[in-house]
N, C-alpha and C positions, 0 to 999 in steps of 0.2 A: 618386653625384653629391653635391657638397659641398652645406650648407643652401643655399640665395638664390643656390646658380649657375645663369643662364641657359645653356638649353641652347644649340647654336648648328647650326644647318643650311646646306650650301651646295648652291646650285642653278646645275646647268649645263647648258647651253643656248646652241646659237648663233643659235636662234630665237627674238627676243623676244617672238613673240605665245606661245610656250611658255613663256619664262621669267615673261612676267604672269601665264599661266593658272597656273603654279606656285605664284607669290606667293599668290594668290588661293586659292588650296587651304591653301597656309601659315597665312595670317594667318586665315582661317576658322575652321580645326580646328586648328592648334598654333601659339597665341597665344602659347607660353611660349617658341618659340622666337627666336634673333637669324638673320635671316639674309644668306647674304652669294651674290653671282650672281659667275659667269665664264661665259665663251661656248667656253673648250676646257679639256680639263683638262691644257693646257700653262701656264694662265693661275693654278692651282692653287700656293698658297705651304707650304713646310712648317710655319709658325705657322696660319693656317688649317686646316692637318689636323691638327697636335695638339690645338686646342682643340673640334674637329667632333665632335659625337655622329652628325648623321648627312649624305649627301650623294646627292642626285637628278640623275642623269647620266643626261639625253638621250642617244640612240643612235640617232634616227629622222632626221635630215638623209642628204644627200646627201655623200657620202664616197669619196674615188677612193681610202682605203686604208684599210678598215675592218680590219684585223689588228694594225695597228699602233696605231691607240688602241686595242685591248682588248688589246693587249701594254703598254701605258701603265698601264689601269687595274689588268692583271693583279699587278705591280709593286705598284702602291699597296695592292690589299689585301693582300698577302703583311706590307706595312710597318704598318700600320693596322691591324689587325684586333678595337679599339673602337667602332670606326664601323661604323653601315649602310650598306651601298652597293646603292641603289635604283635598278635601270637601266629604263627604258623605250627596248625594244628593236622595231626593226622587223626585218619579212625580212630585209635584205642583210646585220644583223649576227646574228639567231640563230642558227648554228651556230657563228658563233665567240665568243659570246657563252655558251652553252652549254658550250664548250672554256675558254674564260680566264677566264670570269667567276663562275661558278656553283659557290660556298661556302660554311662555314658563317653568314658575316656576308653574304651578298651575297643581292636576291631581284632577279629576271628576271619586268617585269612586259611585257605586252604593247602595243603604242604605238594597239593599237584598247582596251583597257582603261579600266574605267570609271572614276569619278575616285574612287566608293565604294572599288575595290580596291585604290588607292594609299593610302586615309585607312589599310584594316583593316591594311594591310602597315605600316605608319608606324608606325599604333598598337601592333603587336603584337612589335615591335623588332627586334635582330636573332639574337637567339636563337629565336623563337617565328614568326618573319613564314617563311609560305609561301618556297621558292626559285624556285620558278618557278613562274606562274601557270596557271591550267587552258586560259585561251585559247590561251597559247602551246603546249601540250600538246594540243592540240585539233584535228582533222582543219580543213587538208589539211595541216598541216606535218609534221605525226609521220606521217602517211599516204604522204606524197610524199616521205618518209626511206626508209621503213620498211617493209615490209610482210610481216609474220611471223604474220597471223591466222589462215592457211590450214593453218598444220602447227604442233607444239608444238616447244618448243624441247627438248633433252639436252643439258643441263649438267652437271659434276660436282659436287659436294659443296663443293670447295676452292672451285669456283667463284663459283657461289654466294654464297660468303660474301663473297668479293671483292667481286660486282659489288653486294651490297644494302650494305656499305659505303662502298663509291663512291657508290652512290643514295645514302647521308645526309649526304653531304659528307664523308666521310673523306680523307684523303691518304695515298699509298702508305707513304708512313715509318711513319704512325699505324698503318694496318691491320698493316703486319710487326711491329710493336711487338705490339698486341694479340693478333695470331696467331700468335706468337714466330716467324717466319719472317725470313729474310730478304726485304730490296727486291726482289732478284734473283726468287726465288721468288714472290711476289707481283706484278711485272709481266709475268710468265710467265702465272701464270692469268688477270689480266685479256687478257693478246692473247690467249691459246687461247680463254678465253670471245668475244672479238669475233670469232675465225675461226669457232666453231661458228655465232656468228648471224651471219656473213656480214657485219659491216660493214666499213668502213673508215678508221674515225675517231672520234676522242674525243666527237664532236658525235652522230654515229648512234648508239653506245652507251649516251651521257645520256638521248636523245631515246627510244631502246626500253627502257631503264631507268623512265622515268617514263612509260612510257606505260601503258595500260590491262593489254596483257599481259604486259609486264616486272612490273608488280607482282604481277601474279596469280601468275605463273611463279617470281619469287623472291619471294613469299609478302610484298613490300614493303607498306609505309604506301602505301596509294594517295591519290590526288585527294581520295578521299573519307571518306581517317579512316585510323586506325592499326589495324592487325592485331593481333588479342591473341598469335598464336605469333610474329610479329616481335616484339611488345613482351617476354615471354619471353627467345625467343633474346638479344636485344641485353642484358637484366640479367646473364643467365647469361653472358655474354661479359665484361662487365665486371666481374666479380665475380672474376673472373681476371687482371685487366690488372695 
């Protein structure tokens, strides 16, 4: 950031008792920011996203087509990817939220989340800020997905490395880059990895991926801190790219 540039933040919301509680959090704890409201992110200009460091997209309204804004937002981060993009997400958007949203720049906070957890995710930008929050990762949702605690999982080697990739945000270009494979080959072992666990979609895989025993199982960074043999692996990987 340049000397004396104000940061600039935009808040969206088609709720305005949300969009005050926003402000309110804003002006509290990031006084340094400018900030600018819209009520949809149809209302979003592209001078406003180039000059945005970061932007708080509600996803808790009532919505008769939730796929399609987070096909909207999915779009913008692909284009943007300086910005934070802070969702408070309810049920009816979590799994697609999960599926289009969930990046290296994006965190997935939950719309029962406390307002502590939006300062530490703010604070902590978008390199560093959690991706998704432990509420949302938190029984009944990963539970009422999911339920793989009864038996262990067998996965292959390739797979594996696919799917704790996916866990840190990778994208399939990036992993076949890194693993000299082709795309081809690479979205081969992520579906073979979803048919061994039985799911059926981008949202189930995220959702046992971050959950307690996807980390245990692919030996991930869990909820509660980093793994020294992932932390390992992932240098030894890189160390090759």
């Amino acid at each position: 950031m340049l000397p004396g540039r104000c940061k600039n933040a935009i808040i969206i919301s088609k709720l305005p008792i949300i969009q005050t509680g926003l402000k309110g959090v804003m002006k509290g704890q990031f006084s340094d920011y400018e900030l600018t409201y819209c009520r949809s992110v149809e209302e979003l200009t592209l001078l406003q996203l180039r000059c945005s460091d970061l932007v708080i997209a509600d996803l808790t309204g009532e919505c008769t087509n939730p796929r399609s804004i987070c096909e909207q937002y999915y779009s913008l981060l692909s284009q943007y990817r300086d910005i934070h993009w802070v969702f408070l997400v309810s049920r009816l958007f979590y799994p697609l939220a999960v599926e289009l949203l969930m990046c290296p720049v994006s965190s997935l906070l939950s719309d029962a989340e406390s307002i502590e957890s939006l300062v530490n995710v703010i604070h902590a930008g978008n390199t560093r800020a959690e991706r998704i929050s432990k509420t949302l990762l938190s029984p009944p949702i990963a539970s009422e997905m999911l339920d793989h605690s009864a038996r262990s999982i067998v996965l292959t080697l390739s797979e594996r490395k696919v799917l704790r990739l996916l866990g840190k945000g990778w994208g399939i270009n990036q992993i076949a880059m890194l693993l000299k494979k082709s795309n081809k080959t690479i979205s081969a072992q992520k579906n073979s990895a979803m048919r061994r666990l039985s799911v059926h979609s981008n949202a189930e895989m995220y959702a046992w991926i971050n959950s307690s025993q996807g980390a245990r199982e692919l030996n991930l960074p869990s909820v509660y801190g980093e793994t020294t043999e992932w932390k390992a692996e992932v240098v030894k990987e890189m160390s090759h790219w």
